[in-house]
N, C-alpha and C positions, 0 to 999 in steps of 0.2 A: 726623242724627248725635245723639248720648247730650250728654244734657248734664252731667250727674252725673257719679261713680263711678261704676260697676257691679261686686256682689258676686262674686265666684268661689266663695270661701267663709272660712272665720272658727273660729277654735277659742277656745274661751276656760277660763283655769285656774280662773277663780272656780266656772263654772257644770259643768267636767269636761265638754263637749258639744264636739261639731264638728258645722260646716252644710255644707252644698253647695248655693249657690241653684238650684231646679229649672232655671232656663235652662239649666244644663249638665248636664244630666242625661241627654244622649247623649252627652256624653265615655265613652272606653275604660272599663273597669271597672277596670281594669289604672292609667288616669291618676289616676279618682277616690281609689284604694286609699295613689296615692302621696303625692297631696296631702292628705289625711287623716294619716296617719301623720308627714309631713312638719311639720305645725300642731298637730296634737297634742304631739307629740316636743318643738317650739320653745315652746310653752306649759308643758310640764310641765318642762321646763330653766330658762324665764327666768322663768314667769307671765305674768302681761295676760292680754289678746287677742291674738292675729293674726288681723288680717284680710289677706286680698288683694282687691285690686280692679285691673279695668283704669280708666285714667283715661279722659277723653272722646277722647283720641288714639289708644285701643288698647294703651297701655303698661301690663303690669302692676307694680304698685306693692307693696309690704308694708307695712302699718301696724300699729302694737300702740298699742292702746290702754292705759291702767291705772287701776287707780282710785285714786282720790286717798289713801287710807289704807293704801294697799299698802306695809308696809312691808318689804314681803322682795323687791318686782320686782328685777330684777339690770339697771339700764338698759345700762351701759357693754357687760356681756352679749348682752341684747338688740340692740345696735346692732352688734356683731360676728358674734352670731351671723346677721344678716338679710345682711351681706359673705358670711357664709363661705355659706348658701345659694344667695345671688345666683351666687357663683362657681361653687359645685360644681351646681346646677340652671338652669345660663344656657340650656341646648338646651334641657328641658321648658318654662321661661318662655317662651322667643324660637317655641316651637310654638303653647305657650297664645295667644301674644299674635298669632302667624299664623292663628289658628281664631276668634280675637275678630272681630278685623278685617276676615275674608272672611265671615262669617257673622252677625255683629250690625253693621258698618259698611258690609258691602258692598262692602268695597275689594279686588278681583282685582287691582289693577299691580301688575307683578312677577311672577305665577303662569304670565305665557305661557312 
């Protein structure tokens, strides 16, 4: 089992970039595309970072990072807008987080 985080992927306003860590890199092209867009979009709205990570449980998580001099982040922003994706993207996460789990933890219960 992971003991870490483990990356998904990361967009950041400072640097204008988005990542996708290779381990996912046989996701849909169709999933990539969303989550891309999805970190980009929440970046260029609030700034920071977004990261996503699954935790060592399989859950995925949203963090935003910032940097200490950032004075335009929008936090109260940032922390609504991670509710309002949580809610309107709870199937793709609750997928992500069944594709983690069967394929980097190894955990099939439930799949019969």
């Amino acid at each position: 089992m992971y003991q870490d985080n483990v990356v998904l992927c990361a967009a950041s306003a400072y640097d204008e970039k988005f990542y996708l860590s290779e381990d996912f890199a046989i996701l849909p092209e169709s999933i990539k595309q969303e989550l891309q867009i999805m970190c980009v979009l929440f970046t260029a709205d609030v700034g920071g970072v977004l990261m996503m990570e699954f935790d060592p449980d399989g859950k995925l998580q949203l963090r935003v990072d910032v940097a200490e001099d950032d004075i335009l982040f929008d936090e109260i922003g940032s922390a609504l807008k991670i509710k309002q994706l949580q809610r309107e993207r709870a199937e793709l996460f609750e997928s992500l987080e069944m594709y983690y789990r069967v394929f980097f933890l190894g955990d099939t219960q439930g799949l019969e």
